[in-house]
C-alpha positions as CSV (number, residue, x, y, z in Angstrom):
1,X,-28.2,-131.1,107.7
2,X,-30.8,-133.6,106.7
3,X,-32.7,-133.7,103.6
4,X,-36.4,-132.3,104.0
5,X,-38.5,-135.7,104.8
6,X,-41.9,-136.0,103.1
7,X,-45.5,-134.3,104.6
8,X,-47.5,-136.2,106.5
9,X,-50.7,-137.3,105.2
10,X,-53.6,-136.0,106.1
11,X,-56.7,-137.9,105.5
12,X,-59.7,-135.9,105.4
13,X,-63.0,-135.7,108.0
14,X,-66.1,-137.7,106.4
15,X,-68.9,-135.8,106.3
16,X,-72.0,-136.1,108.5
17,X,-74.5,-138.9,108.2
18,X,-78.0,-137.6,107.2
19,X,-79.7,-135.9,110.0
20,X,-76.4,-134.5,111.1
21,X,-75.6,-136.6,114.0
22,X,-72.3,-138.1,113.8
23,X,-71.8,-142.3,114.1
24,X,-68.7,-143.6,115.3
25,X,-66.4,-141.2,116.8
26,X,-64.2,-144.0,117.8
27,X,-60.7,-143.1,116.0
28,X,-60.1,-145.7,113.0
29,X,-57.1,-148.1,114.0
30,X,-53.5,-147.3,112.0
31,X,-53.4,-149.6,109.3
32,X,-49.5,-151.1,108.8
33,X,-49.2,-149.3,105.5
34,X,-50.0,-146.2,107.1
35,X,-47.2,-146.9,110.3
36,X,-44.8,-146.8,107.8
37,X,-45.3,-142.9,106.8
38,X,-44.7,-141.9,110.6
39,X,-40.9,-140.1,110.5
40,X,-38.3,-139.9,112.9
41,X,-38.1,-136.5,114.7
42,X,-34.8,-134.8,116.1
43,X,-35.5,-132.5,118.9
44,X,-32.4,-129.9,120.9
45,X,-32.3,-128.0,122.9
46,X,-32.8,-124.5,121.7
47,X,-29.1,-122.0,121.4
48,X,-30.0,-118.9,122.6
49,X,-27.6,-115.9,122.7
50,X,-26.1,-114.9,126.1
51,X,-27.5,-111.3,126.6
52,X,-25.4,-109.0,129.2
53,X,-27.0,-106.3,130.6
54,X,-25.9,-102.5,128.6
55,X,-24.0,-100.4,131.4
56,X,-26.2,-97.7,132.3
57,X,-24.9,-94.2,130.8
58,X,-25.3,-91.0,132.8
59,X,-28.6,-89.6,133.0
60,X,-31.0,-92.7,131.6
61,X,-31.1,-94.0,135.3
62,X,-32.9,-91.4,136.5
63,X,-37.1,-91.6,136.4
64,X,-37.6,-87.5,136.6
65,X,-39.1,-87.8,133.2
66,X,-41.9,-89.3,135.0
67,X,-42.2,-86.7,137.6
68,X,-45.0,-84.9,135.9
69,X,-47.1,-87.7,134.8
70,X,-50.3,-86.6,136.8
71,X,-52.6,-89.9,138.2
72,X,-55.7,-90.0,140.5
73,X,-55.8,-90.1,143.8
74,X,-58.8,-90.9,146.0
75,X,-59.9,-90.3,149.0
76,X,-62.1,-93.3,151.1
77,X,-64.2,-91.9,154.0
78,X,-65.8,-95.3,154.4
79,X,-68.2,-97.9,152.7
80,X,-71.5,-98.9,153.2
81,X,-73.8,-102.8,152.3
82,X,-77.3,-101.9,151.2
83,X,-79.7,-104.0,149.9
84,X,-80.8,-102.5,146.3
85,X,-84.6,-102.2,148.2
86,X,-83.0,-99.4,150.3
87,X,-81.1,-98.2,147.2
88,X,-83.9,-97.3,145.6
89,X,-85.6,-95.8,148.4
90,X,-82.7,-93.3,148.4
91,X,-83.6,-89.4,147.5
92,X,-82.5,-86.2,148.6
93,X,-81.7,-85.6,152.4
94,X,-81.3,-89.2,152.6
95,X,-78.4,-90.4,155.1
96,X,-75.9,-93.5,154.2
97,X,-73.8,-94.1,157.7
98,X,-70.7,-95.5,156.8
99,X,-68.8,-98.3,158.4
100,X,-66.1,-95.6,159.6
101,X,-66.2,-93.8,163.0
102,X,-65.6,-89.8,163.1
103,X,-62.5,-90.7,164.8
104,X,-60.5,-92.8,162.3
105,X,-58.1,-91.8,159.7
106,X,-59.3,-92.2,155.9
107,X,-57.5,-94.0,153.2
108,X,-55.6,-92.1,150.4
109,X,-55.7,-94.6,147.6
110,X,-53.9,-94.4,143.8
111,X,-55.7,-97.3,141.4
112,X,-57.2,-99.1,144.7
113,X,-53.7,-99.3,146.3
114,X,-53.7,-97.6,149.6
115,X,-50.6,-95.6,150.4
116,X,-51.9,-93.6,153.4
117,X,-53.8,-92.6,156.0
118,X,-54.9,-88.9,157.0
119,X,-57.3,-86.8,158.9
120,X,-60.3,-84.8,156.8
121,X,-59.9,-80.8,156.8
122,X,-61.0,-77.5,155.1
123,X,-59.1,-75.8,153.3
124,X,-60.3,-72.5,151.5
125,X,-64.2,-74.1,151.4
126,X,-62.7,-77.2,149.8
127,X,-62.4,-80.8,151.4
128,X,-58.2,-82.0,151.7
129,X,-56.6,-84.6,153.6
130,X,-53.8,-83.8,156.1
131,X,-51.6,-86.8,155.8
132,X,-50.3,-88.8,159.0
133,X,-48.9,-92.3,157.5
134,X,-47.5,-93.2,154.8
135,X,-48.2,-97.3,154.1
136,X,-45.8,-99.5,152.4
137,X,-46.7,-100.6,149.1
138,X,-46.7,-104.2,151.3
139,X,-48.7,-103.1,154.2
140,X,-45.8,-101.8,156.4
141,X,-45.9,-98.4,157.4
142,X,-42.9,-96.3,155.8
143,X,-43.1,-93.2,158.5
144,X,-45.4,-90.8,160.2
145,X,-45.5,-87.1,160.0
């Protein structure tokens, strides 16, 4: 191992001219006395351990401990563009048509992701969503029921 080699020097920032606008921000040249304080470096590679994975015991595979987490899911009957004029000329009994027809499926969405489509229906004086695809995470549909 080598000895420990001396600090560099460090010179320090001259203060502002009054007025505070700075003069010459050209960089002063390297005088040879000072070339001679620059060191010698060693650089490797870095030695990192070789990790193998743990075998997986019995049970610790399994993601049912996640079964229960609860997280939102959302509903999209369509969207609408409006010009913030008509925005604010919105009050009660006002109608927003969407960009969607009657006809087509919504979007069941968790975080913004869509992972199917469905049909609108009533159940017990509520709003649900009778689901007919399921979409791939990529945009492939998985199956239809």
């Amino acid at each position: 191992m080598m000895p420990p080699s001396p600090s560099p020097t460090v010179q320090p920032i001259p203060p502002l001219p009054p007025g505070g606008e700075p003069g010459n921000l050209e960089p002063e040249p390297i005088r040879p006395s000072e070339a001679a304080q620059v060191r010698e470096v060693l650089a490797r590679v870095a030695d990192f351990l070789q990790l193998n994975p743990v075998a997986a015991r019995a049970g610790n595979t399994s993601l049912d401990f996640l079964l229960d987490v609860t997280i939102p899911v959302s509903a999209e009957l369509g969207h609408a563009t409006l010009p913030i004029g008509e925005v604010l000329k919105l009050q009660p009994g006002s109608v927003v048509e969407l960009d969607r027809e009657v006809s087509q499926m919504i979007d069941l969405t968790v975080r913004g992701v869509l992972f199917a489509r469905g049909e609108v229906v009533v159940v017990e004086d509520r709003f649900a969503v009778r689901i007919k695809e399921l979409i791939h995470p990529r945009g492939a549909k998985k199956g239809t029921r």
